[in-house]
VOGU-3710 file (C-alpha; in Angstrom, 3 decimals, decimal comma):
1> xxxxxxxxxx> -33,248/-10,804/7,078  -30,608/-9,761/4,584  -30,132/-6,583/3,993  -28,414/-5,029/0,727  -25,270/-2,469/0,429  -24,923/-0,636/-2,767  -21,403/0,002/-3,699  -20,533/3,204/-6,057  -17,807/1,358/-8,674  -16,691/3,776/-11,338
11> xxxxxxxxxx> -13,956/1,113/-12,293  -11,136/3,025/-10,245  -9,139/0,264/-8,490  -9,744/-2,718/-5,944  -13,474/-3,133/-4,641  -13,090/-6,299/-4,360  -11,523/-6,366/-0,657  -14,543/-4,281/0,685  -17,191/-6,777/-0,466  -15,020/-9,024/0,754
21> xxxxxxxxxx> -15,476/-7,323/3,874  -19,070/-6,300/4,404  -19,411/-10,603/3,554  -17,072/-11,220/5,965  -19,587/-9,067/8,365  -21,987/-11,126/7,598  -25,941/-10,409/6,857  -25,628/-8,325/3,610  -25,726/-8,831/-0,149  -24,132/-6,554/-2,120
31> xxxxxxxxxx> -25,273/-4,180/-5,293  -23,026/-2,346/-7,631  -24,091/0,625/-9,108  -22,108/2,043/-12,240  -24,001/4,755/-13,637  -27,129/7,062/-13,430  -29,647/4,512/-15,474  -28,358/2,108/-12,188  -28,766/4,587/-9,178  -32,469/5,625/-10,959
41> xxxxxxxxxx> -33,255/2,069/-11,065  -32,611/1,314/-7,594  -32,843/4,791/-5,596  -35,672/3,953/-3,556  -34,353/0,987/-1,826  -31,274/1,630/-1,393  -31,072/2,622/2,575  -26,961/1,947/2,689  -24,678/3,105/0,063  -20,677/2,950/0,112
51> xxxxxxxxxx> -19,050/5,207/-2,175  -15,063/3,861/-2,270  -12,210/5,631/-4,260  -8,761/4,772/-5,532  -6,264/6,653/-7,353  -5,914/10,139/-8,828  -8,851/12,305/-8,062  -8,970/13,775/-10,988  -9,479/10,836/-13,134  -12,071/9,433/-10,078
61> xxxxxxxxxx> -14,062/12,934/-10,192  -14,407/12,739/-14,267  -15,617/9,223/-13,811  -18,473/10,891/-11,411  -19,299/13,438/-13,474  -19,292/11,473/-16,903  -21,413/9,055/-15,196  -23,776/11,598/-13,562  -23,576/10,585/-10,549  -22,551/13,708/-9,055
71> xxxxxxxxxx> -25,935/15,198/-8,898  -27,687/11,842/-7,777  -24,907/11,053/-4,933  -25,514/14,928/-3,428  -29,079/14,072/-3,495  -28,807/11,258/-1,615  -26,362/12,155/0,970  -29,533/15,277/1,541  -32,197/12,700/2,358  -30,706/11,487/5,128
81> xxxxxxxxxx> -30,361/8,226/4,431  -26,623/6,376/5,439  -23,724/7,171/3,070  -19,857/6,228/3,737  -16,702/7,430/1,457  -13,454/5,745/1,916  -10,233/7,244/0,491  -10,984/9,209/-2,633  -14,654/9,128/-1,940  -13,798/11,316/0,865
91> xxxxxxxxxx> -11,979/13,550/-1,195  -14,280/14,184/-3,659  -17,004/15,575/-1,670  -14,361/18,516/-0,832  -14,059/21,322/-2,783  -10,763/20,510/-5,175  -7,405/19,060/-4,966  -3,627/20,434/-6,479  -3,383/17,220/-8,205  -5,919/18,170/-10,567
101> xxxxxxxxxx> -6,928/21,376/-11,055  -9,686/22,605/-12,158  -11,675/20,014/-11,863  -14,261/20,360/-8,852  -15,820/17,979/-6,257  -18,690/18,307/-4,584  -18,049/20,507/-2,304  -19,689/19,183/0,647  -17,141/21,092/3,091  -15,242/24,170/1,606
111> xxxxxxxxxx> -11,927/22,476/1,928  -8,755/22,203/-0,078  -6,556/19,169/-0,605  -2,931/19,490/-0,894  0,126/17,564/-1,235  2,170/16,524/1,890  5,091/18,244/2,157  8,296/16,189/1,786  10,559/18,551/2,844  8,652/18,540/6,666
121> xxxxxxxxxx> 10,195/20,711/8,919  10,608/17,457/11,998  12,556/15,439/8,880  14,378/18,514/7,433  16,203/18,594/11,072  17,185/14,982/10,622  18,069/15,532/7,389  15,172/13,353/5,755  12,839/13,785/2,882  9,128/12,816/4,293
131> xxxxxxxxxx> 8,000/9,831/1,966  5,599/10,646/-0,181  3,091/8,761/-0,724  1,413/9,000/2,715  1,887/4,749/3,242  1,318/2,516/6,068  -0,528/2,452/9,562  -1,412/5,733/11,494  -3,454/6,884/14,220  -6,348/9,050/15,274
141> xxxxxxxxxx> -4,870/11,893/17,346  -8,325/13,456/17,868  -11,829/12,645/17,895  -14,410/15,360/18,125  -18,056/14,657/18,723  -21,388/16,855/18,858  -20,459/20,746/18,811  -16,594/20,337/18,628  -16,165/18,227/21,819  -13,335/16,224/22,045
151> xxxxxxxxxx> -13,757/12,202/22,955  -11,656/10,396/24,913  -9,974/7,227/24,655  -12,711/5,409/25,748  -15,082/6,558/23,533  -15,407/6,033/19,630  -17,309/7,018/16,555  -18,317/4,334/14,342  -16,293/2,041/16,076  -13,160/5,001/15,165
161> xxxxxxxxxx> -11,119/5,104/18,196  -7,743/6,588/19,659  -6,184/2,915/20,482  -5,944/1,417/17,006  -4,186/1,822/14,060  -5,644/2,234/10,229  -4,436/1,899/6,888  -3,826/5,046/4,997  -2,552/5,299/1,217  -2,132/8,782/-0,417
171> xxxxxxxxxx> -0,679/12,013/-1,689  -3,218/14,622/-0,973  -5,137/15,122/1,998  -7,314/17,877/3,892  -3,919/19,372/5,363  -5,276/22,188/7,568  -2,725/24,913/7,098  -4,468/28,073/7,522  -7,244/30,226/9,492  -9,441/29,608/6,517
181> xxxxxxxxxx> -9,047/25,809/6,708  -9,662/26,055/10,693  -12,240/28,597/10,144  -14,427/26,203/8,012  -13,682/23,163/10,606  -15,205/25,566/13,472  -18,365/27,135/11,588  -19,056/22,995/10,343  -18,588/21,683/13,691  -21,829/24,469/14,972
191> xxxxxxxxxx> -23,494/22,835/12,154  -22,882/18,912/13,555  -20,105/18,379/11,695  -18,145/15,387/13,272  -14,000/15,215/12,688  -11,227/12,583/13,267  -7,440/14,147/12,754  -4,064/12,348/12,169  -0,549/13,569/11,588  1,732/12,870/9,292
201> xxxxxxxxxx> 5,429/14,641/10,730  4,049/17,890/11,280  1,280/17,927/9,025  -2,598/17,725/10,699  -5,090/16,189/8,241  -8,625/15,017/8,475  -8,558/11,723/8,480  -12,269/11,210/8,642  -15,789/13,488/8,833  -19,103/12,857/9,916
211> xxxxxxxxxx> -22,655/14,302/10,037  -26,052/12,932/10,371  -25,747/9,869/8,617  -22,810/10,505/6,484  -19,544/9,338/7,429  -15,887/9,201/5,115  -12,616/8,006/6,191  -9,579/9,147/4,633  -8,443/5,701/5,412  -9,327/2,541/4,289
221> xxxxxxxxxx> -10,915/0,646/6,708  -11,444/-2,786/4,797  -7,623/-2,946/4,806  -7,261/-1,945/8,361  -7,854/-5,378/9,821  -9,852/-6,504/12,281  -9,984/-2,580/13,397  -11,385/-1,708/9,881  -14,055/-4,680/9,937  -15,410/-2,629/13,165
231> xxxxxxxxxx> -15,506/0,516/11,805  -17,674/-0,970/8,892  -19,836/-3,163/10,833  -20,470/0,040/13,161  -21,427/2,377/9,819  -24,222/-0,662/8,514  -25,555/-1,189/11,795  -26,051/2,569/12,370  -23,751/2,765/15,822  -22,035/5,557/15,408
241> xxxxxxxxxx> -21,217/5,598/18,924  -19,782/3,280/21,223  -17,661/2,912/24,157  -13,876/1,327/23,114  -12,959/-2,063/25,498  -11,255/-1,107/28,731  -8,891/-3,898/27,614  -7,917/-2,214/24,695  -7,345/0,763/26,134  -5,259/-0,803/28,505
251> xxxxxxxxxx> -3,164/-2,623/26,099  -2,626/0,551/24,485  1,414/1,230/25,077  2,661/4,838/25,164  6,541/3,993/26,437  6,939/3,047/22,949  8,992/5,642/20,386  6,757/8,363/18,567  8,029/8,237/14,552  8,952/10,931/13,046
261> xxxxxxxxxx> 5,669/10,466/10,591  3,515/8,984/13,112  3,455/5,799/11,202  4,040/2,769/13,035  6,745/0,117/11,196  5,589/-2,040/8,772  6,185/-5,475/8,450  5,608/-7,096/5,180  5,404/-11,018/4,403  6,361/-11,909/0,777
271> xxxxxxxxxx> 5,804/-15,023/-1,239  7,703/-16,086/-4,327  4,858/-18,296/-5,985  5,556/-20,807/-9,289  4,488/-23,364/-10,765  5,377/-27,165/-10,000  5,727/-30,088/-12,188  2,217/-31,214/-11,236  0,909/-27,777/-12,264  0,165/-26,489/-9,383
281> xxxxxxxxxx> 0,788/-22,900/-7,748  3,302/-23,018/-4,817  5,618/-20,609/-2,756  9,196/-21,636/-3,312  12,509/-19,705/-3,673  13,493/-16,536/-5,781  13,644/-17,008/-9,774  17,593/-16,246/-9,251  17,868/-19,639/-7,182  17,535/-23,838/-8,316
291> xxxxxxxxxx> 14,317/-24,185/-7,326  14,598/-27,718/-7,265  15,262/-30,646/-4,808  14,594/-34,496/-4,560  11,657/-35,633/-3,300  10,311/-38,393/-1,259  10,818/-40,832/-4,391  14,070/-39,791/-4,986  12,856/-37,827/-8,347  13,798/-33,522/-8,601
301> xxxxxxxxxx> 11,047/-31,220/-8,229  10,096/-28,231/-7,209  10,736/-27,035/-3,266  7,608/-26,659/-1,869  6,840/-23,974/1,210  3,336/-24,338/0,916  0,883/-23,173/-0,824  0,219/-19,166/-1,428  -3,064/-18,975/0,365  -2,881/-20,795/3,126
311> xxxxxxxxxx> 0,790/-19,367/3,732  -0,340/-15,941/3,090  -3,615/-15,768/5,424  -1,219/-17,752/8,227  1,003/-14,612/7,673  -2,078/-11,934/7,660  -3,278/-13,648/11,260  0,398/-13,390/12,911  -0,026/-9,809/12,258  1,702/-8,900/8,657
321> xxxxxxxxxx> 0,776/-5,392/7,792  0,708/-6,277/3,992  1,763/-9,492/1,939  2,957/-9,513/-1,192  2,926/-11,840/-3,942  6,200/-12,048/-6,290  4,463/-14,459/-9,587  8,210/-15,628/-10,748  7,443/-17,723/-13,757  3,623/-16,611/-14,949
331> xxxxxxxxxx> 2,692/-14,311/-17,248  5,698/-14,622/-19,517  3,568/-16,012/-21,832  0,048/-14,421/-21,832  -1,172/-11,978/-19,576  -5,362/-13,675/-19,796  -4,971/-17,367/-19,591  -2,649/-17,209/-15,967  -6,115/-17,751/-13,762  -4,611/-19,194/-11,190
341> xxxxxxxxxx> -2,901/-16,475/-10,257  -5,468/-14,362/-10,245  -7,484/-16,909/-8,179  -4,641/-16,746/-5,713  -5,537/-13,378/-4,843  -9,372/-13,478/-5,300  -9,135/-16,204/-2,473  -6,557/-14,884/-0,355  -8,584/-11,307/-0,206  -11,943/-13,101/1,128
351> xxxxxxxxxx> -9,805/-13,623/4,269  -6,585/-10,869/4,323  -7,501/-7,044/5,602  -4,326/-6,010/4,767  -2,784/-4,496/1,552  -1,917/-7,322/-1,048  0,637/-6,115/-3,632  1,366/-8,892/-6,467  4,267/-8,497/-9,315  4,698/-10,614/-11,919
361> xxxxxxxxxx> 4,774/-9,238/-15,784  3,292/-6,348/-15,350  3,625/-5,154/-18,967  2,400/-3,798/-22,234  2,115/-7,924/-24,021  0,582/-9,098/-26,709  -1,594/-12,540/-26,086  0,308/-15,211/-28,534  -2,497/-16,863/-28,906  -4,850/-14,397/-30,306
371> xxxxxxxxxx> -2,139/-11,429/-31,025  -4,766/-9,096/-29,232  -2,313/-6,341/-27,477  -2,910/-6,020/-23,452  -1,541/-2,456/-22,360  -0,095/-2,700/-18,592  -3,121/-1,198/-17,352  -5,472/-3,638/-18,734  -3,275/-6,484/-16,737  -3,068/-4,026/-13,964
381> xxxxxxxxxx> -6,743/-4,016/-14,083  -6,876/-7,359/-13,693  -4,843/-7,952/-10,868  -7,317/-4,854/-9,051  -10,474/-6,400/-9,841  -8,761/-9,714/-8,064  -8,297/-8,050/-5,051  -4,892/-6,926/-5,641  -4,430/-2,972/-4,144  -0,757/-2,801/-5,714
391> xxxxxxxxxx> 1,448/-3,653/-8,621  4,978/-4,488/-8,384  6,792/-3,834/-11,770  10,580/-5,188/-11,749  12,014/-5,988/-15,583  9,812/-3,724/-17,266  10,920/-0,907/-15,006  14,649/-1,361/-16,038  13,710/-1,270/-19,616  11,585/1,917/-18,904
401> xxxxxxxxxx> 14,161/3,906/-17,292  17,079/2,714/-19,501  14,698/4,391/-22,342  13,807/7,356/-19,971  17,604/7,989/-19,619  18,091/7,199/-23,279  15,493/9,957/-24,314  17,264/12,884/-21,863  14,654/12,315/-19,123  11,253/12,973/-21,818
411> xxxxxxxxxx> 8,002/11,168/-20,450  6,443/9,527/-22,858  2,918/9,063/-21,156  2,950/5,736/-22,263  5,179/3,354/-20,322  3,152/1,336/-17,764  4,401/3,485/-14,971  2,796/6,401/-16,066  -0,307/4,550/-17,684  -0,901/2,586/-14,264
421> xxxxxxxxxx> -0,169/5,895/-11,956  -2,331/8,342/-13,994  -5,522/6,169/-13,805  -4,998/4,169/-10,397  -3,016/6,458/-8,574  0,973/6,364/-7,694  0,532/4,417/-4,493  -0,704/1,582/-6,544  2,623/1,505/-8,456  5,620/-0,726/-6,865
431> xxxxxxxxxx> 8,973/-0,610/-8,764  10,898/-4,042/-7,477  14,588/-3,582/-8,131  17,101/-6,660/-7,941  20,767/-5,393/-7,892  23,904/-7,038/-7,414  27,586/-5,104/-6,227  30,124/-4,067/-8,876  33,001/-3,614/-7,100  35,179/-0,700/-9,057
441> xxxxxxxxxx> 38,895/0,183/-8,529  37,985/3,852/-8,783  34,480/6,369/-9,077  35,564/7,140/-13,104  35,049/3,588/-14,519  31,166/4,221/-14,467  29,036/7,121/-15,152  26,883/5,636/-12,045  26,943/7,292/-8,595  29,293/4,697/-6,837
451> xxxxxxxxxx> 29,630/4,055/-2,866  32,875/4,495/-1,415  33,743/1,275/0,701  34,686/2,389/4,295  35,256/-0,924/6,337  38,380/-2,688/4,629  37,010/-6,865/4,961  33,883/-5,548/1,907  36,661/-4,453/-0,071  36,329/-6,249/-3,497
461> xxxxxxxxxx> 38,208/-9,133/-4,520  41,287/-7,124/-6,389  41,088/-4,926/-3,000  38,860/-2,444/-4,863  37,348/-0,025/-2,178  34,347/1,484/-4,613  30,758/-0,207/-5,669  27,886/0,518/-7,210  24,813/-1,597/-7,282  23,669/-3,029/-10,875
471> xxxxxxxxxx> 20,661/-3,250/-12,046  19,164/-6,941/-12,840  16,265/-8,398/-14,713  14,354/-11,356/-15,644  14,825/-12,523/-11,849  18,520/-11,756/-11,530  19,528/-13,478/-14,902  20,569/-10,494/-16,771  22,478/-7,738/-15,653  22,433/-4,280/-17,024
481> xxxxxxxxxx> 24,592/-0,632/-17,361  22,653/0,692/-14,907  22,258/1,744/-10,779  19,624/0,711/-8,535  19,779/4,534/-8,009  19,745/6,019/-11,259  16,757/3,098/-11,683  15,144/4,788/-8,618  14,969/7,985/-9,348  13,869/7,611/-13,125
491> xxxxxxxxxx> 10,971/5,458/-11,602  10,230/7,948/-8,815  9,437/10,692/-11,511  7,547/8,439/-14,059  4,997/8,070/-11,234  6,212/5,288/-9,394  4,834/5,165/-5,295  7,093/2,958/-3,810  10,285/1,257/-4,092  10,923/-2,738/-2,774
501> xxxxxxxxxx> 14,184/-2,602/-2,542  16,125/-6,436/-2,647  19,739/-7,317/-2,891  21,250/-10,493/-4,528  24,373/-10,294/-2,371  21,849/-10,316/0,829  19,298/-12,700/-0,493  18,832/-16,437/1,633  21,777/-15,073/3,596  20,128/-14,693/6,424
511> xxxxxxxxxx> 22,569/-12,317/7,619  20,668/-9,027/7,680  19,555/-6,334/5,079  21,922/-4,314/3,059  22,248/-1,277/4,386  24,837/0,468/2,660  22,391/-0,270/-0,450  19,271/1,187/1,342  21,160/4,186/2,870  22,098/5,452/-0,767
521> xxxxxxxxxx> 18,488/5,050/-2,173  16,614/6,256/0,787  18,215/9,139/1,479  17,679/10,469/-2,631  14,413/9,460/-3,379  11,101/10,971/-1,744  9,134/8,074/-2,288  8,700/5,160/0,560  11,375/2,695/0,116  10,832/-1,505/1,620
531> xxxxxxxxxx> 13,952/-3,558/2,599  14,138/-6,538/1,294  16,493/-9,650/1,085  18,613/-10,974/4,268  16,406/-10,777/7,511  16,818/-13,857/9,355  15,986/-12,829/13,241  14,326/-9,875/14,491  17,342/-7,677/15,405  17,968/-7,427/11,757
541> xxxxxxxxxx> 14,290/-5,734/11,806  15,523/-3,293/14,409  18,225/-2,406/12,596  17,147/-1,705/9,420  14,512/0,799/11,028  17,668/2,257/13,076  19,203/3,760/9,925  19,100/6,768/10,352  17,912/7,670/6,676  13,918/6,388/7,775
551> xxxxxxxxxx> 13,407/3,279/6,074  9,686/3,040/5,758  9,091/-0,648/6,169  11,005/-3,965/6,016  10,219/-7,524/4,615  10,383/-11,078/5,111  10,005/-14,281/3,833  12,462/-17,266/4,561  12,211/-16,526/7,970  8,453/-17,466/8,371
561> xxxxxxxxxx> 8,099/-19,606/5,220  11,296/-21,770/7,384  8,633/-21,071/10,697  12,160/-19,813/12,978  9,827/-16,877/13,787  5,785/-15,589/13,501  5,586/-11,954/12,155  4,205/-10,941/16,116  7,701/-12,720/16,929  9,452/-9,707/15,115
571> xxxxxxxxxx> 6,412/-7,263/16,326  7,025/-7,938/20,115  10,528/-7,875/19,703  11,236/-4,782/17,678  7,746/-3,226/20,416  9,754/-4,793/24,076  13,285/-4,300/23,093  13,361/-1,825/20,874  10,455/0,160/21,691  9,322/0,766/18,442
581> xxxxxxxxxx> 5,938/1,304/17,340  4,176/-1,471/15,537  0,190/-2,528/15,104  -0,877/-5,189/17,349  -4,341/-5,773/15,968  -6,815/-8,199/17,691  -6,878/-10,441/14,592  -9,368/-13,105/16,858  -13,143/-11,651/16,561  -15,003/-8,852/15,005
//
């Protein structure tokens, strides 16, 4: 018999990837509940209720309280009947958080969250800021059961186990940094409090908390694979515990490095997706490139490397840790009638438990049809309620932060940085920057920070031995008086999360990333920064992640669009030879 889920939605980012995956579970229908008219109509059957969070707490906590749910949710959780929070839904039922104070949760455990600390002492030493946002795959370092006790490897809570690795996205955390914070831990563990901890560098955090029949992970487990899809199917069948397979544990590889974060390396597949002549979405080249070839009949159309779903659920089942969708020619026009795009990513999410980030004119627009104005986060919205957990903003941000620079650094509140940031949350913010190398015969022709040139065959073609990297837009078409760094770091503090970093003098060569470009940005900006543009065989992988500045994750496309190598190809390579840590999910059955 079917069973319903209820599902908390105050309207705060992507819930579309965990119904996604409670139907990919199978046996469940699904009920969203929105306010307290909703939760009164229903309270008496509802037996399991999710309660999901995205974004800045403050903005998630005012949603709860405007709603009044609060009251209803703390009710609930007291009859004993089975409640999970995932990300923010975990942090709200602490006590407060330094990104918004003054505003209180609900202060199920007397616990503080704070920021991570980017200047960590284990990266200080290597003369590294710790990226901030808290981005990519982690593990459990420690599972405690009943009265404190610490399981083993073997053993798991809700399917939660020391062998795998889970998606985690944020700022703020329980950091436990004090005797109070460890005092409160103890006294709720002699109550039957239940804790899971990671690290992130030095930093211990909870990364999940049970009792009874309440359980929240820090992480999100409906973008943590096949591992995630466990963890849920363990919380709506009511196993909390369970014994992990002796083959996993086996598999389990500790001769590989330990990061300095703790994160293991991403590895990100990325689509360019147009339209053809025949109308229909495909993934083809850059914007930057011709496009175009001759077909069977002779006639110029298109290239066509498949088409985006297919492609990108091939790439999510050879192991990508997130795929990203770059929408190079829609949207220019109006920001409502593009459906296919957004059907693009409602399909790809009913199969992909992995991050999907999709850019593509992400911008305040006005529809030319109807002249009805669309702010950035209405579009954003959009692209959330698709299944979409990030935005990637490229020309817009170069207009931004030439107007950021322009007004001596003021934030207006307004641009779609900020406006996407303050209501989603910064992780869900991408800035993708295309530049290209000026080469300059000395450091005073530009007001730019410029590279000096050290090996003498990159000198420039006058023999100039200084660059900077311009700033692009409109898919490499239009250049602009601006750095990829100054672009960086006016992004970073307009409330950017991440930076995908290409370069036009790397891109389709197949000859590795730039890093001379990455080294410059990385080692300024706090924020986690993604290669992009050159990787043709997996040693390019390993050295990208070799710089010593900490690049936080690197991506591909030609390479597996061309099939010369599956994303485990690069996994195994960069685990065996390089002994690096990556996630090596068992993508075969739940």
């Amino acid at each position: 018999m079917t069973q319903t889920v209820h599902i908390i939605d105050v309207e705060s980012g992507n819930l579309q990837s965990l119904a996604n995956a409670i139907k990919k579970i199978g046996g469940y229908d699904i009920k969203y509940i929105h306010n307290l008219k909703e939760f009164n109509e229903c309270d008496k059957e509802i037996s399991k209720l999710l309660f999901p969070g995205v974004g800045n707490y403050g903005h998630f906590v005012k949603e709860l309280h405007e709603r009044k749910l609060s009251k209803p949710l703390r009710e609930y959780a007291e009859s004993g009947r089975s409640l999970m929070g995932i990300c923010v839904g975990l942090q709200s039922l602490l006590s407060s958080s330094e990104e918004s104070e003054g505003i209180d949760g609900l202060n199920f455990l007397e616990l503080n969250l704070r920021k991570f600390d980017k200047k960590d002492a284990v990266f200080v030493e290597k003369n590294q800021l710790k990226s901030i946002p808290h981005i990519g795959w982690n593990s459990i370092t420690k599972l405690t059961g009943k009265n404190g006790e610490e399981l083993s490897a073997k053993e798991s809570l809700y399917g939660m186990n020391l062998v795998n690795k889970y998606y985690f996205v944020h700022s703020y955390a329980a950091i436990l940094k004090n005797e109070e914070d460890f005092n409160t831990i103890k006294k709720a563990s002699q109550e039957g409090w239940e804790f899971a901890y990671a690290r992130y560098g030095s930093e211990v955090f909870l990364a999940s908390v049970a009792y009874k029949n309440f359980f929240a992970t820090q992480f999100h487990p409906e973008k943590s694979g096949i591992a995630g899809l466990k963890i849920l199917k363990s919380f709506l069948e009511g196993s909390k515990y369970s014994q992990v397979n002796e083959s996993d544990v086996q598999t389990h590889q500790d001769d590989v490095e330990t990061t300095l974060s703790g994160l293991s390396r991403r590895i990100i597949a990325c689509l360019d997706v147009r339209t053809n002549d025949q109308g229909d979405l495909v993934v083809t080249k850059g914007d930057q490139y011709n496009v175009r070839e001759s077909g069977s009949d002779g006639k110029e159309e298109v290239r066509n490397l498949g088409k985006p779903v297919e492609l990108a659920t091939r790439y999510y089942l050879q192991g990508a840790d997130e795929v990203t969708f770059l929408n190079i020619t829609s949207f220019r026009n109006s920001p409502i009638k593009d459906l296919p795009m957004l059907q693009v990513l409602s399909k790809a999410a009913e199969n992909i438990f992995v991050p999907l980030t999709v850019g593509g004119g992400i911008k305040d627009l006005v529809d030319p049809v109807t002249g009805e104005e669309y702010p950035a986060v209405k579009v954003a919205h959009l692209y959330f309620r698709s299944g979409a957990d990030k935005v990637s903003i490229g020309s817009d941000a170069v207009t931004i932060a030439e107007n950021y620079y322009a007004n001596n650094k003021i934030k207006t509140g307004k641009t779609s940085i900020e406006s996407i940031s303050s209501t989603f949350g910064v992780q869900a913010v991408v800035i993708s920057v295309d530049p290209k190398r000026k080469y300059l015969s000395s450091p005073q022709e530009t007001s730019m920070q410029t590279i000096e040139i050290k090996d003498p065959s990159n000198y420039g073609p006058n023999g100039e031995k200084y660059c900077y990297y311009q700033v692009t837009s409109q898919g490499g078409r239009k250049t602009h008086e601006l750095g990829a760094l100054e672009l960086c770091l006016a992004c970073q503090d307009l409330g950017a999360g991440e930076i995908l970093l290409n370069s036009i003098d790397n891109d389709g060569s197949n000859k590795g990333y730039n890093l001379e470009l990455l080294s410059q940005i990385k080692e300024q900006v706090s924020i986690p920064v993604i290669a992009s543009s050159g990787a043709g065989k997996p040693e390019h992988f390993q050295q990208v992640f070799e710089l010593d500045c900490g690049i936080d994750a690197a991506l591909g496309a030609g390479l597996f669009h061309r099939g010369d190598y599956e994303v485990n190809d690069v996994k195994k390579y960069l685990q065996s030879t390089a002994k690096m840590d990556v996630r090596l999910d068992d993508t075969v059955e739940l």
